[in-house]
C-alpha positions in Angstrom: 0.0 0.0 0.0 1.0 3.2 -0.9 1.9 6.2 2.3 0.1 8.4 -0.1 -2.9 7.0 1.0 -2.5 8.6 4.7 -1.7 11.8 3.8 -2.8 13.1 7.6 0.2 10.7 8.9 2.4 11.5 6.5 1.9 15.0 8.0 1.9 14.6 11.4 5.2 12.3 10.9 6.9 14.4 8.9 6.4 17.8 11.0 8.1 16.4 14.0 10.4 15.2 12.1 11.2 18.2 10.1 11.2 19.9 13.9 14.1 17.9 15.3 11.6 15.8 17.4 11.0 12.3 18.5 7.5 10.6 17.3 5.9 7.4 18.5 4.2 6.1 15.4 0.7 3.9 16.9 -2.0 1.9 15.0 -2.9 -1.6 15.4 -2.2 -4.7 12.9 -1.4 -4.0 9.3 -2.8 -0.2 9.4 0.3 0.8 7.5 3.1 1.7 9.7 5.7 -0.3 8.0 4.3 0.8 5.0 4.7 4.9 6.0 8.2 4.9 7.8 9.9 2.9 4.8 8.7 5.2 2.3 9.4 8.1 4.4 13.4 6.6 5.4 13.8 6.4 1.6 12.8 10.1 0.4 15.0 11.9 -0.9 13.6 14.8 0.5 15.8 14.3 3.7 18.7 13.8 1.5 20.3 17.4 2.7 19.5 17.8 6.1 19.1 14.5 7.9 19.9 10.8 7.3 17.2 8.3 8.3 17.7 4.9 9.2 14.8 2.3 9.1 15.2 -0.7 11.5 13.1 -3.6 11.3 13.0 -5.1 14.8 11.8 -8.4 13.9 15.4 -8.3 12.4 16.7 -8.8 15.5 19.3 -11.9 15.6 18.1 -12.5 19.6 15.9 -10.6 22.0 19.0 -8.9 23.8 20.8 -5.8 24.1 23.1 -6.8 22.0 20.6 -8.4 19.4 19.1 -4.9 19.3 22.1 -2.4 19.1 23.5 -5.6 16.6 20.4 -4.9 14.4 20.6 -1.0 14.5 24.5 -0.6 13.2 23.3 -3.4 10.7 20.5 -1.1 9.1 23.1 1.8 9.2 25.6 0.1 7.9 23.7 -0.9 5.2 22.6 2.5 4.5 25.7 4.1 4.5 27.3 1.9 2.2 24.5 2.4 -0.3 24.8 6.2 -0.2 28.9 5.6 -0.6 29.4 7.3 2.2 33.4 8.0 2.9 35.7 4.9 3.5 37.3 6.0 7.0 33.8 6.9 8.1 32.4 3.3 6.9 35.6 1.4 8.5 35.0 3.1 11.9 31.6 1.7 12.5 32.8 -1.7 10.9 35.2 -1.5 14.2 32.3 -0.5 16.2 30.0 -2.9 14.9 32.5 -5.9 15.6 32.6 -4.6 19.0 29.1 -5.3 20.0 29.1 -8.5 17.7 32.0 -10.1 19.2 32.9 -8.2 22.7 35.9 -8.7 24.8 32.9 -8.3 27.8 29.8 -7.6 28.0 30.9 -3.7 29.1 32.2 -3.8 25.2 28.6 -4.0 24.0 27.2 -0.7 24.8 30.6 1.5 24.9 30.8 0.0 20.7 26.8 1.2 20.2 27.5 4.1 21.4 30.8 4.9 20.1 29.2 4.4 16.7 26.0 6.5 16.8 28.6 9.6 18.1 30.4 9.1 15.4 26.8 9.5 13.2 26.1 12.7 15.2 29.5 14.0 14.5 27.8 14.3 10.9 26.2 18.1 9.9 23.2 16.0 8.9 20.9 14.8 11.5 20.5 11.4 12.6 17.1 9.6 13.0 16.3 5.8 13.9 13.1 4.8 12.5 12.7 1.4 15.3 9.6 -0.4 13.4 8.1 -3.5 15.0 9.1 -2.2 18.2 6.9 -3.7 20.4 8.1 -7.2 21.5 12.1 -5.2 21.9 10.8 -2.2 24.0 8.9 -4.9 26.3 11.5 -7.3 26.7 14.7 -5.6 27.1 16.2 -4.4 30.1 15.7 -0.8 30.8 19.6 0.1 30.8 19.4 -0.2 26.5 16.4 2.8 26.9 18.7 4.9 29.6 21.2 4.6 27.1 19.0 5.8 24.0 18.1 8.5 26.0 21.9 9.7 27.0 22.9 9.6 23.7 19.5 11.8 23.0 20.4 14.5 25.6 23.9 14.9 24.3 23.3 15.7 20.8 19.3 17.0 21.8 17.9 17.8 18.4 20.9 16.1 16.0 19.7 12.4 17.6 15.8 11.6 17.3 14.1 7.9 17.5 10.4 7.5 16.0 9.1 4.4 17.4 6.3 1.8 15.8 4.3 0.2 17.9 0.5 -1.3 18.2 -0.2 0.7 21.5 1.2 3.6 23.2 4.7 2.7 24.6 3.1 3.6 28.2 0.5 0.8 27.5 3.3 -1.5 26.5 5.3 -0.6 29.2 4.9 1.7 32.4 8.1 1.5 34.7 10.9 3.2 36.4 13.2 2.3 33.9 11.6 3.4 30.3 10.4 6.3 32.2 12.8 9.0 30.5 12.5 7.1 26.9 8.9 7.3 27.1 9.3 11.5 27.9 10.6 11.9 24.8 7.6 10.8 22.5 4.9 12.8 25.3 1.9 14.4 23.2 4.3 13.3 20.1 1.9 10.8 19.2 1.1 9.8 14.8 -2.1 7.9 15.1 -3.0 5.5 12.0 -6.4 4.4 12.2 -8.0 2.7 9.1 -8.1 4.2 5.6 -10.4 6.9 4.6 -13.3 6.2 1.8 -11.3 7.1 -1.1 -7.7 5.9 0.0 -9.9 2.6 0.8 -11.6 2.5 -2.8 -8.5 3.4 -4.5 -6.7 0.5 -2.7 -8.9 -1.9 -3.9 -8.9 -0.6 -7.7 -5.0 -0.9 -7.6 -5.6 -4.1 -6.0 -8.1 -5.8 -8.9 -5.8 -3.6 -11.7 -2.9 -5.9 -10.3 -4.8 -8.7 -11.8 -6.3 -6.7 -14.8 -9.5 -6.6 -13.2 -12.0 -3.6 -12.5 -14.4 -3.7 -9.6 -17.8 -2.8 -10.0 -19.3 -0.2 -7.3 -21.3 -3.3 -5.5 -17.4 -4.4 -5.4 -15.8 -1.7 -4.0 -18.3 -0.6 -0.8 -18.8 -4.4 -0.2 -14.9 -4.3 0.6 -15.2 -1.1 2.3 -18.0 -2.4 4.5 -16.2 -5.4 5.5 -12.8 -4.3 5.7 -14.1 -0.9 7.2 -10.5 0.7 5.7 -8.4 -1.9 7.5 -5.9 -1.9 5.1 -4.6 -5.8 5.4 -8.1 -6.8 5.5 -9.2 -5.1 2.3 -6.0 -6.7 0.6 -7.4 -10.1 1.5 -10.9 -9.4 0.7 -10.0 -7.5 -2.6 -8.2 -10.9 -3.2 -11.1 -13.5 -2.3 -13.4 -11.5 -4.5 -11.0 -11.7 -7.6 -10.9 -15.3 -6.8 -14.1 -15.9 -6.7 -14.8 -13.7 -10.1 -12.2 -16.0 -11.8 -12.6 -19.2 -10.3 -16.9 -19.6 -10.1 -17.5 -16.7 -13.1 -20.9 -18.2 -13.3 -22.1 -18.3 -9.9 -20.6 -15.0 -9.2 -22.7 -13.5 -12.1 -25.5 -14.9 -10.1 -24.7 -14.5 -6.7 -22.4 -11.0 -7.1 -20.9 -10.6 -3.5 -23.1 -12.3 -1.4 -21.2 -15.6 -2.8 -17.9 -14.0 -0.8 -19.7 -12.8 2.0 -21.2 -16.4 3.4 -16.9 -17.4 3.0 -15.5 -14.2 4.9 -15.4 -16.2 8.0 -13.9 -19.3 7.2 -11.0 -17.7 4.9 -7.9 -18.7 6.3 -6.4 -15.3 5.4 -9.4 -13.3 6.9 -9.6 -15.0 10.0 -6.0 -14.5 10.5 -6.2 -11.3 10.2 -8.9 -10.7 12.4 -7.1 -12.7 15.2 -4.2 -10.2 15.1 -6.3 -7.8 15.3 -8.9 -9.0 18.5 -4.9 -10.6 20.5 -4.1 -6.9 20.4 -7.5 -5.6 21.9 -7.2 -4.8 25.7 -10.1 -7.2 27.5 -12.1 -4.4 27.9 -12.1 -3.1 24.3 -13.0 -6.9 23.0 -16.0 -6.2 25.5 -16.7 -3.2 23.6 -17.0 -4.7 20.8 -19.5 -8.0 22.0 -21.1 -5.1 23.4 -22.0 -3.9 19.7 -22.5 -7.5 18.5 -25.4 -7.5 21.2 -27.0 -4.8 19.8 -26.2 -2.8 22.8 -25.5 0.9 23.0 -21.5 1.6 23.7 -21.2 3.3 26.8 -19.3 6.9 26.4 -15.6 5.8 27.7 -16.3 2.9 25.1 -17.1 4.8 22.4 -14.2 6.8 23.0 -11.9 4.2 22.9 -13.0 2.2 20.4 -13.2 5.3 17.9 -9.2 6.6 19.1 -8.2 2.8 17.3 -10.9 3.5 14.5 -13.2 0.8 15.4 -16.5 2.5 15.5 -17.8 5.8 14.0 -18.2 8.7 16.0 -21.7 7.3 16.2 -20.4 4.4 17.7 -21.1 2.0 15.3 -18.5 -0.7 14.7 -16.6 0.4 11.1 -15.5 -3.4 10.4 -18.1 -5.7 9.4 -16.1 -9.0 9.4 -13.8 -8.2 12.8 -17.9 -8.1 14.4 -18.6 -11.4 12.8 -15.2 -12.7 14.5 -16.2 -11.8 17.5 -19.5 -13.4 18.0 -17.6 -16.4 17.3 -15.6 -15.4 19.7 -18.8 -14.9 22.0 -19.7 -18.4 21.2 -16.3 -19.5 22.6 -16.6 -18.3 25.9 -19.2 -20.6 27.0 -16.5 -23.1 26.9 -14.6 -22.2 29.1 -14.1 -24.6 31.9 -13.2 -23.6 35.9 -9.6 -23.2 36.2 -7.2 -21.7 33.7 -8.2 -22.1 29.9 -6.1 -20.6 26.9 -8.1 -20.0 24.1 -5.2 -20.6 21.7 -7.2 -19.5 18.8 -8.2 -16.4 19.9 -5.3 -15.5 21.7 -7.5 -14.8 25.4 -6.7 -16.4 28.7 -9.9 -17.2 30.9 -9.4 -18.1 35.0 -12.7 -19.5 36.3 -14.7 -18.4 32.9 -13.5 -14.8 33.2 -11.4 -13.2 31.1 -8.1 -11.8 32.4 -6.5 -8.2 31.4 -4.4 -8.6 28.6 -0.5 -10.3 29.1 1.9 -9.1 27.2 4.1 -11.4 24.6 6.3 -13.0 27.2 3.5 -13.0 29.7 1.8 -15.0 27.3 4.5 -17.4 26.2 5.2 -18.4 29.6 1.7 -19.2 30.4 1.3 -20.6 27.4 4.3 -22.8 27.7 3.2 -24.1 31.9 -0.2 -24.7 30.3 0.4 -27.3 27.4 1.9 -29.3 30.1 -0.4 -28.3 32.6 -0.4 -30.3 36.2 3.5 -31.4 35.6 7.0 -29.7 36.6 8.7 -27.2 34.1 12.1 -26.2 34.8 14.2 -23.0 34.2 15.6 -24.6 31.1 12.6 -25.6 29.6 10.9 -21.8 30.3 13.5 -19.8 28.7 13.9 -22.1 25.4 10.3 -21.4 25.1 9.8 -17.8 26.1 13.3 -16.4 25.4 15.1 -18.9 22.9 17.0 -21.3 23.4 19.9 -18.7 22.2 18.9 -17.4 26.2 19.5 -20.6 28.6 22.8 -19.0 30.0 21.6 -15.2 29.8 18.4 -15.2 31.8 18.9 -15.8 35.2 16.3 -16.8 38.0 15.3 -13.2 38.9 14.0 -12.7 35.4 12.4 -15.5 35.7 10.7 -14.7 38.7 9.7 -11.5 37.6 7.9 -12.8 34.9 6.5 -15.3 36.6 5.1 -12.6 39.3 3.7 -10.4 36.7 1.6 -13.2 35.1 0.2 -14.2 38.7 -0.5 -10.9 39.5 -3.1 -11.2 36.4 -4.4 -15.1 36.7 -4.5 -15.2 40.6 -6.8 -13.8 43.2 -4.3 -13.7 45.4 -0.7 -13.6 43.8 1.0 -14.4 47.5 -0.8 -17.4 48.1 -1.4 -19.1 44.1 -3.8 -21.7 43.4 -2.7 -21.9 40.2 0.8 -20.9 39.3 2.8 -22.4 41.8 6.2 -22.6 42.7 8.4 -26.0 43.1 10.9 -24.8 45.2 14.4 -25.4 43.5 12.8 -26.9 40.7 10.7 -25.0 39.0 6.8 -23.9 38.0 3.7 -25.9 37.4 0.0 -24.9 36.5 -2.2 -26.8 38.3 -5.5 -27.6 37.3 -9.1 -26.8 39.4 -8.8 -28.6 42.3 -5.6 -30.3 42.5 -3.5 -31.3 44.8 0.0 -31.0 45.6 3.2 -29.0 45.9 2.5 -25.2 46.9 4.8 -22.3 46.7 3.9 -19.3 48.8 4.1 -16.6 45.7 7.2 -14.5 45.8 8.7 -14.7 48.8 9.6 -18.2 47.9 10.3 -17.6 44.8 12.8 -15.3 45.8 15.0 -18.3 47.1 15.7 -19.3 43.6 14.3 -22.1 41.2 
């Protein structure tokens, strides 16, 4: 998809940018962030004044400090050696970058980041990291890679700026002591992207059918528009399922126009998917907004609001994507399963204690969980925790107080009282199991005997 389309973005981006300012760039599953900051790194516009460098976090070589300053002097490296930039200046931060790949310690890691990125600011051009897919990195690292971001930000104030991609506000993602002066930096700095507007939502499913040689009819076009409601993955996939089912049943398409596609919206493997993403990212309390509206039931006013800031409903308050509202009265459907105990709707990405959904975990939140709950009433160890949640890249880097701070922070959510679990216990010098309703056996006593060690 074009940036084009979001011309309001594009603005918003490009005037803190073009003021020497950080910018947290928000919007949900496949709005169009990546989209927007690649197109915007590659301008030539910025070809005088600043230098732009787009990172891809899912680049990242491990979840680590060192996987993420590895992954930044990568994308700069890359850049710089495209735009010939001068030899001694290029064999410098080949030094650097060596240093944080292969460090004599692990004090070599962040003295070789930083060395490098002064030698950047040293440039009369300024300097801006463009950190897309930021979420899973900003959560999971320790705080010291964020102090550091932010030192090298004070020294060189308006030469060194960061614009950050996430799904939520990095407040939502992450609300501690130790992000505390990172987050300052992006404070009422804020480029929403919410779903396309009419136009930029017809026009991306013409250029969508013209890929094919193809012209949608009007019927077409506001049949993907009131589906997708301007989401723009999901008018991608339901462009696509229409073309297919113009090309692959021409007959009983010419009979059955798009109601044919409409009865197989919900069991497209693509559709679904995308819809998933979507609903895993929804706070618990948003996904109850939105069961509210599948109900027939009037949004309350703090609903509304929220539900319209991500550009699910209208400022009438009615929901703006007609197959995500399908989704989630199956989703509706699905909690009437849900046993006593803890369930894991894998599917849908929820957790449910006792038939009630819990507040939303966070990636690793959910991995471990995830991980204590496919073996569910048995023993799992340190080792086996950190292959699953951290890689197996991790087993000698993530010691027992990590451990146990994740382990806290998920029984803070699943138990009603996190210093005496019924659920997530602790096996003291062994490990963590999740028991089942009503069984038996081995209790820890929450964190103070965690804090002995596993």
């Amino acid at each position: 998809m074009s940036y084009q389309n979001r011309p309001a973005e594009e603005a918003c981006l490009l005037g803190h940018l073009t003021a020497g300012e950080c910018c947290a760039v928000v919007g949900l599953s496949n709005t169009g962030k990546s989209a927007l900051l690649r197109a915007v790194a590659a301008s030539t516009a910025w070809k005088e004044q600043a230098l732009l460098f787009y990172i891809d976090c899912n680049r990242m070589l491990n979840l680590s400090e060192q996987g993420f300053y590895e992954a930044i002097l990568r994308a700069v490296r890359a850049r710089l050696s495209e735009m010939q930039t001068q030899a001694e200046m290029l064999k410098r931060l080949e030094q650097d970058y060596q240093q944080v790949v292969n460090p004599a310690s692990q004090l070599a890691i962040p003295l070789g980041f930083t060395n490098a990125l002064e030698r950047l600011c040293e440039e009369e051009r300024r300097i801006t990291l463009i950190l897309d897919e930021f979420d899973e990195p900003f959560e999971a690292l320790d705080g010291r890679a964020f102090l550091n971001l932010r030192a090298l930000h004070d020294r060189y104030r308006h030469r060194l700026t960061y614009v950050t991609a996430t799904a939520h506000p990095l407040e939502e993602i992450r609300d501690d002591r130790e992000t505390g002066e990172f987050r300052e930096l992006f404070v009422g700095r804020v480029c929403r992207l919410k779903m396309l507007e009419p136009e930029a939502t017809r026009a991306l499913t013409v250029e969508i059918a013209g890929q094919e040689n193809l012209a949608p009819s009007d019927e077409e076009v506001n049949f993907v528009a009131a589906a997708s409601g301007g989401h723009p993955g999901l008018v991608q996939h339901i462009t696509r399922l229409l073309l297919r089912a113009r090309l692959s049943a021409p007959r009983t398409y010419a009979q059955m126009g798009v109601a044919l596609v409409n009865e197989a919206l919900v069991s497209d493997e693509a559709i679904c998917g995308e819809c998933k993403r979507l609903w895993t990212q929804l706070a618990p309390s948003e996904r109850e907004a939105i069961l509210v509206l599948t109900r027939g039931e009037k949004l309350s006013k703090p609903q509304r609001e929220r539900l319209e800031l991500l550009g699910l409903v209208d400022r009438e308050g009615k929901a703006v994507i007609g197959v995500l509202t399908v989704f989630a009265r199956q989703q509706q459907a699905r909690r009437k399963e849900a046993p006593h105990g803890v369930w894991i709707d894998e599917e849908a990405g929820e957790v449910y204690v006792d038939g009630q959904q819990i507040a939303a975990l966070s990636e690793l939140e959910y991995r471990l969980l995830r991980s204590l709950y496919q073996r569910q009433g048995k023993l799992c160890d340190k080792y086996r925790l950190v292959e699953e949640v951290w890689g197996e890249s991790y087993i000698d880097e993530v010691d027992d107080a990590r451990i146990e701070k994740l382990v806290s922070r998920v029984r803070a959510k699943i138990e009603r009282d996190p210093a005496a679990p019924r659920y997530l216990v602790t096996v003291r010098g062994r490990g963590y199991r999740l028991q089942r309703e009503g069984e038996q056996g081995t209790r820890g006593q929450g964190d103070g005997e965690e804090g002995r060690g596993v």
